[in-house]
N, C-alpha and C positions, 0 to 999 in steps of 0.2 A: 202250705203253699211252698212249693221250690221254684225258684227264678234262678235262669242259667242260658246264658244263650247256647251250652253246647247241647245240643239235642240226644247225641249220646250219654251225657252226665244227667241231663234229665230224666232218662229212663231208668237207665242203673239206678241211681238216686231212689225212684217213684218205686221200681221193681223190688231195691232192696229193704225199701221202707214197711211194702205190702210184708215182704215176709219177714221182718223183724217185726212187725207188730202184732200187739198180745192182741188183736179183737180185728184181723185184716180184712172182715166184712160189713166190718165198722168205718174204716178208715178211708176215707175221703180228699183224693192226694189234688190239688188246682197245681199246673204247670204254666211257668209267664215265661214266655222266652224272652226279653229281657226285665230291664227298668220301666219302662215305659210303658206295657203290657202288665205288667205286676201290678203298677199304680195303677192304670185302666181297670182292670181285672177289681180293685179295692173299690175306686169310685164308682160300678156298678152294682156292689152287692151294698153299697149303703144307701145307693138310689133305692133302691130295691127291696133292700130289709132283708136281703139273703145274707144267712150268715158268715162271718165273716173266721180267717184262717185263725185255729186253735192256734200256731208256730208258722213260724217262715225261715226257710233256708235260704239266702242269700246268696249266690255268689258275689267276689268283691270285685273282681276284674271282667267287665261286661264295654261293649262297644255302648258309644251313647251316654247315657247315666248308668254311672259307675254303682257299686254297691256301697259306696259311703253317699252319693246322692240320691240313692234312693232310700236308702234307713233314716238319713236326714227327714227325709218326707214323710214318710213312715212314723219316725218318732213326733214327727209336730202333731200329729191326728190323736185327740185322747182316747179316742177309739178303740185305740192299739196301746195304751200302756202296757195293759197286763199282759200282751202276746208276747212271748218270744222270738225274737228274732236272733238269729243264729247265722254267722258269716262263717263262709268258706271262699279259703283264698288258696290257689296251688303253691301263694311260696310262702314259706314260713317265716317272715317277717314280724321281729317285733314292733318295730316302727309302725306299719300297719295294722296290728293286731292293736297296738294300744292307740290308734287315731278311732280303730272301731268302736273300741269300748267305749272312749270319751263320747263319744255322737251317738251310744245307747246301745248298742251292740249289747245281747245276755251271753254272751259265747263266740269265741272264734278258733275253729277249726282249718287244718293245714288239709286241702282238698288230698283224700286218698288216693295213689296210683296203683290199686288193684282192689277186686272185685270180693276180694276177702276182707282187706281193709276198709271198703266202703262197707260191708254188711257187720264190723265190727262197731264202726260209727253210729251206722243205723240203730245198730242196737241201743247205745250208749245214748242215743237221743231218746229213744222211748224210756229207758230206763232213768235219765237224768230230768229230761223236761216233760214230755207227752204225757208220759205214764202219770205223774204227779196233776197234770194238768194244772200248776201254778207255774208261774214265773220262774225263771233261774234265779238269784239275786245279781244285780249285775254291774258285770265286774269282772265276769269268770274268763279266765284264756282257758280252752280246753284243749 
């Protein structure tokens, strides 16, 4: 799942996920434009019994519920222990980065400003989290 309200980073994101991934007709991308939608997005597939997101990308800076209140919510559901959730924020702040972690954050990445760099990251998450299909341990600034 990637939540992002910008709908350009949505795609890039989903676009460069498809093609960092080792099995892309496997890979099954849910887009929540923001908080709010994300969590809807969750309380329907457990109404439901539809499965629920391998990881989630976070953005941190979202109008509405922010990306630490929405991983708040996120982490209360034991539903989602073992998912990764993975924040990206555009500024490289450690202040930020270690309020994420403390509230359960497995990862916080500094949003990329090119489309190389974004398909570097991509990568880096299949080969760090996806790929393993277990948890980060968490803690990690990445």
């Amino acid at each position: 799942m990637i939540v992002d309200d910008d709908p350009d980073d949505l795609w890039m994101f989903g676009h460069l996920l498809h093609r960092a991934s080792p099995e892309p007709e496997e890979l099954s991308l849910i887009a929540a434009a923001d908080g709010a939608d994300a969590l809807a997005q969750i309380e329907r597939a457990l109404a439901t019994g539809a499965p629920l997101p391998d990881a989630i990308l976070l953005d941190m800076n979202m109008p509405g519920l922010t990306g630490l209140d929405v991983l708040a919510s996120l982490r209360a559901r034991r539903c989602l222990d073992g998912t990764p959730i993975l924040i990206l924020s555009t500024a490289d702040d450690k202040e930020i980065a270690e309020r994420a972690l403390a509230a359960g954050a497995d990862a916080v990445f500094t949003k990329p400003d090119s489309m190389d760099s974004i398909a570097r990251l991509a990568a880096g998450i299949f080969r760090t989290v996806l790929a393993r299909r277990t948890p980060m341990p968490r803690g990690n600034k990445a």
